[in-house]
C-alpha positions as MATLAB code, in Angstrom:
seq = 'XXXXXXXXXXXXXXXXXXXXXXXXXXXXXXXXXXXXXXXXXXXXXXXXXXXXXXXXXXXXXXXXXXXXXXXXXXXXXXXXXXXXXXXXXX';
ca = [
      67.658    3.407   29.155;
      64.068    3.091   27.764;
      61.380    3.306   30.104;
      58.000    2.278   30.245;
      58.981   -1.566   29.007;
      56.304   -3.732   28.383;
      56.768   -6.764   26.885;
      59.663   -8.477   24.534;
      58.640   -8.174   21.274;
      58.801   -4.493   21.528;
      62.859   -5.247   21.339;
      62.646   -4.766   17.675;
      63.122   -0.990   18.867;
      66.267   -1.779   20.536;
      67.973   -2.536   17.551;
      66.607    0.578   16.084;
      67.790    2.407   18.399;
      71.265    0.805   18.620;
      71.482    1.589   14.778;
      70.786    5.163   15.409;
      72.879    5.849   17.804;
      76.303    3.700   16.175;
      75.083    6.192   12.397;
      75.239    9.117   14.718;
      78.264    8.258   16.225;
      80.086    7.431   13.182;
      78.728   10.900   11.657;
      80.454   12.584   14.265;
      83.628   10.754   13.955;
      83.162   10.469   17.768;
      82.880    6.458   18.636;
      81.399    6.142   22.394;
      81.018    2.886   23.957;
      77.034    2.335   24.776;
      74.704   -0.041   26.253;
      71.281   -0.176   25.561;
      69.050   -0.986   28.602;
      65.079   -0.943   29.657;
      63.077    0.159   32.881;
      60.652   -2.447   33.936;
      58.170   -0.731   35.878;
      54.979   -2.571   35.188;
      53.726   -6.569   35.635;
      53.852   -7.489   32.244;
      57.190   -6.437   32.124;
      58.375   -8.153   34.924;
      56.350  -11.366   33.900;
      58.333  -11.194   30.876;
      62.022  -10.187   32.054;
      63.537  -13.228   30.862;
      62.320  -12.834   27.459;
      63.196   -9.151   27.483;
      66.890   -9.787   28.753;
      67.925  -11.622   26.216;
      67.525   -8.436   24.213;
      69.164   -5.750   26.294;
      72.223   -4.906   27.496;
      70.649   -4.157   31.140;
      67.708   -3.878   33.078;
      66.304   -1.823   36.180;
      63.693   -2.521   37.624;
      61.245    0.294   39.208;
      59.725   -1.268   42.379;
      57.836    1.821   43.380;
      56.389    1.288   40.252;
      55.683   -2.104   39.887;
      54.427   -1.818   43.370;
      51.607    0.296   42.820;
      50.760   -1.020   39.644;
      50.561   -4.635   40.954;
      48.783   -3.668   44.432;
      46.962   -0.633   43.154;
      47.902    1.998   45.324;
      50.471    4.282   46.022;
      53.151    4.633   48.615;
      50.994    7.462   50.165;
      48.337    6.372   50.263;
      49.537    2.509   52.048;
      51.238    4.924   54.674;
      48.516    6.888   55.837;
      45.633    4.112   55.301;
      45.846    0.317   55.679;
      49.889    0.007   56.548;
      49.329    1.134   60.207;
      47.028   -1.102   61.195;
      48.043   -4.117   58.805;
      51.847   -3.760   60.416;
      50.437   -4.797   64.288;
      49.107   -7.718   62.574;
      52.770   -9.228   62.334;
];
């Protein structure tokens, strides 16, 4: 799995890396069944997934990630800040 995803057209390196891996495998005389798969842990990524999947074997996606980097803060600081109060509110 590849993290750090941001957007489709970097699936060019998939195939790259696909190729690698089936050269280093048949070097080794060792064939081992693979997938190929990306981490989508920012926006852009996420805006894009349906581009991106068509690429990949699999995707995961990183809330925690994608969280902060959407809101702009981190699960530390939500929890001891604005989370308290803004939780009452509901």
């Amino acid at each position: 799995m590849v993290p750090l995803w941001l957007a489709w057209k970097k699936s060019a390196s998939q195939k790259a890396y696909r190729g690698t891996a089936t050269n280093l495998f048949a070097q080794e005389g060792r064939p081992i069944a693979y997938r190929v798969g990306v981490m989508i842990e920012v926006p852009r990524a996420a805006a894009c997934a349906n581009e991106i999947a068509h690429e990949v074997d699999f995707m995961s996606f990183g809330t925690n990630d994608l969280t902060q980097l959407t809101f702009g803060f981190s699960r530390d600081d939500a929890t001891s800040t604005w989370t308290p109060t803004w939780s009452w509110e509901f």
